[in-house]
N, C-alpha and C positions, 0 to 999 in steps of 0.2 A: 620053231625057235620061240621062246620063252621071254617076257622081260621082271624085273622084280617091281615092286613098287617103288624104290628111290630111282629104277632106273628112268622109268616110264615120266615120274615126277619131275626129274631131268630132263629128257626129250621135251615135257611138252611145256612148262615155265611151271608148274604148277604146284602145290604143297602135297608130299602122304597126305596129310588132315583131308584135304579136298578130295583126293584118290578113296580114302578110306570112308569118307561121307559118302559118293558118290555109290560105294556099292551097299552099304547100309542102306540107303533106298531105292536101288535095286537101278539105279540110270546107269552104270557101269557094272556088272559084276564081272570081276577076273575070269575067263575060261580055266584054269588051271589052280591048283596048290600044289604044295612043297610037300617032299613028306614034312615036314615039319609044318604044315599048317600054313606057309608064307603062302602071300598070293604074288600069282603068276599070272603074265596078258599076253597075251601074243597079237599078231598083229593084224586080227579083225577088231581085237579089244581097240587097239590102237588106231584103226580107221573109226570106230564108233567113239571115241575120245578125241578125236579132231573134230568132228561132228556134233557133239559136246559144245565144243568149245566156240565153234564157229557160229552157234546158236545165242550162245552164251554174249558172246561179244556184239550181238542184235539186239544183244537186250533179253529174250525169252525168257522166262522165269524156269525153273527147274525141270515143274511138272508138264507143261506145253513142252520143252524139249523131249522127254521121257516118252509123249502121244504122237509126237510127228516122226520120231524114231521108231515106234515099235508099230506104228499105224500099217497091218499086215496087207492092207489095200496098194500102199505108196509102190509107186513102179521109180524103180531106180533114179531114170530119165528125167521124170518126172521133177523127183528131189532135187536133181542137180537144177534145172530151170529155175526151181524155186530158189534156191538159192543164188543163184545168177542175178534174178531178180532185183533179190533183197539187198545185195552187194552193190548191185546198180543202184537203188533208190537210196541205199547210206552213202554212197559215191556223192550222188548229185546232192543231197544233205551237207554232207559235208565239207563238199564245195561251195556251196552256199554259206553257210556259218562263216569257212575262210576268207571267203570274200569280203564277207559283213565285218570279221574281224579288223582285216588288210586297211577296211574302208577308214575305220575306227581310226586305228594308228595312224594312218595319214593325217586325217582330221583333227588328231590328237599331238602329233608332232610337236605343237607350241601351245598345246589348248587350244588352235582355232577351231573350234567345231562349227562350222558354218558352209553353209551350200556353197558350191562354185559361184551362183549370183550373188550370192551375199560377201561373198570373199571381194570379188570385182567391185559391189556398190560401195565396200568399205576401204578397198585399199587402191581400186584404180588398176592398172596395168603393175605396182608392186609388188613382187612375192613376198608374203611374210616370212615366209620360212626358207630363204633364198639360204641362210646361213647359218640354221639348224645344227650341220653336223660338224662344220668347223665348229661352232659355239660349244657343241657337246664336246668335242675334239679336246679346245682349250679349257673349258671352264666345268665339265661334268661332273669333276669331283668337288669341284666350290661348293662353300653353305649358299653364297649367292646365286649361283645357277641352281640348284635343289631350290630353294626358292620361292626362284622367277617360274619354276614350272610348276610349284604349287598353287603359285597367284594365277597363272594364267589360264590353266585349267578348270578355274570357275567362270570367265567370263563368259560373256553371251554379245552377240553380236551389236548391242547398245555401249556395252562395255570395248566394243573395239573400236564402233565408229566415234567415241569420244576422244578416244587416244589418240588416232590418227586425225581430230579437229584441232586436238589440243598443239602438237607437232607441226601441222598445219600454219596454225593462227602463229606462233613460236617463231616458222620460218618466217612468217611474211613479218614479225615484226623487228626479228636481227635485218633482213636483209636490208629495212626502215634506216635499222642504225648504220647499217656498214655504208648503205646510202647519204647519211649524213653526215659521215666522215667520221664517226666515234672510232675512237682508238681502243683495241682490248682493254688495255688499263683504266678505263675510265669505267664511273659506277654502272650509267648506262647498260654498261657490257657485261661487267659483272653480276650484276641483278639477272639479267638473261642466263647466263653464267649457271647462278645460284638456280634457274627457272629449272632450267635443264638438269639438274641433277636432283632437285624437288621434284622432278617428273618420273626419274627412273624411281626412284624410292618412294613414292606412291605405287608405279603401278606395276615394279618388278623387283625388285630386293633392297637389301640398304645398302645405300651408296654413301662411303665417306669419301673426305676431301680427297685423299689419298688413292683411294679407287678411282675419283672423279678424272683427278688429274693420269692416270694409266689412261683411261680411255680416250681422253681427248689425246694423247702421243698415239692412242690407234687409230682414230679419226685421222689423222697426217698419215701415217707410215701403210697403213691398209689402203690400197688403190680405191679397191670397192665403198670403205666407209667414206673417205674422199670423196667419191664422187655422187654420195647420198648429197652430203652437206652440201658441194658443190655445186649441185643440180640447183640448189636455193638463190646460191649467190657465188657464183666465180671467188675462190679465196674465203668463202665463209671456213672450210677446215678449220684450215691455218690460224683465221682470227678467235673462231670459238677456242681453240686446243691455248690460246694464249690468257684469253680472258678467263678459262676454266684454272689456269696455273696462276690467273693475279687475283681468282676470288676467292681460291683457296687458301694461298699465301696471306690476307687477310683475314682471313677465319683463324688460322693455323700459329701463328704468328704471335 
């Protein structure tokens, strides 16, 4: 049984063009013609066009495939090892690569590219990226999330231990105020207010009043953001989400 050249070109993904080159330099030639001249493969053609291809797809250049193929020495057996081989060692290559990519994207998730040590000296027992795919979830299609992940993507691990000093020094000095009995509405709190949202729009998108004041109602209503702010100061939430809605109302106004 015979095949034609669109059919073969079919079977195996491949173009006539590439069929027809191949026997023009002689690495395929069809066993058979048509009377009409077509060419015909049959299907040793067609083991030696796998064979091809599987070369092919290692990389081999043309003519190296054309000498391992026609090499009257090569014992079947042989062949097949060798290619066992090569399969294996693009196996394990390629496992490799994947890994290295996988690594990548982890690391890359928020732009933190920074060793496991370096994650810990910077953020402590904190995941940064505890809330990645909720944020993607809600926010992926924002100019403001597109962004935050082009800002943070350049940082470098100087640039993250400052954010998280900055945040740092921020909580101990609300907790200052909430200590002294400042009321949201007073300037005090507001300036903090104003600090906190000068922080997001430095180091992740622009944040207006309007934005400002949505996140602080997600600071309350989110258990999890809750209990960030909370960690600070028992009720800090609550006061910040108050004093974010009377420093904007001031701006806004």
């Amino acid at each position: 049984m015979s095949h034609s050249v669109g059919q073969v070109a079919g079977f195996a993904g491949v173009t006539v063009r590439t069929l027809h080159h191949y026997d023009d330099i002689g690495l395929l030639v069809p066993s058979e013609r048509s009377h009409a001249g077509h060419r015909r493969y049959s299907d040793a053609d067609l083991d030696r066009l796998q064979q091809i291809l599987f070369h092919r797809e290692l990389g081999f250049p043309l003519d190296e495939v054309a000498a391992l193929l026609d090499d009257p020495a090569a014992d079947p057996r042989a062949h097949l090892r060798r290619q066992h081989e090569l399969l294996t060692a693009r196996i394990e290559k390629l496992s490799k690569m994947a890994a290295a990519v996988e690594h990548a994207m982890e690391a890359r998730a928020m732009g933190i590219d920074l060793t496991p040590e370096e994650r810990f000296e910077v953020f402590g027992d904190k995941d940064p990226e505890q809330y990645t795919d909720e944020a993607e979830a809600r926010w992926g299609g924002t100019e403001e999330y597109a962004e935050s992940q082009r800002r943070v993507a350049r940082y470098t691990k100087e640039d993250w231990k400052r954010i998280q000093a900055e945040v740092d020094d921020w909580g101990r000095r609300y907790d200052a105020l909430m200590a002294a009995g400042e009321t949201p509405t007073g300037e005090a709190a507001m300036e903090l207010a104003e600090e906190h949202r000068q922080h997001i729009r430095t180091w992740y998108y622009e944040c207006s009043y309007e934005l400002h004041g949505c996140l602080g109602e997600t600071y309350v209503s989110d258990e999890r953001f809750k209990a960030f702010y909370d960690s600070m100061r028992p009720g800090l939430a609550e006061h910040l989400k108050d004093a974010i809605a009377a420093n904007a109302a001031r701006h806004t106004s």
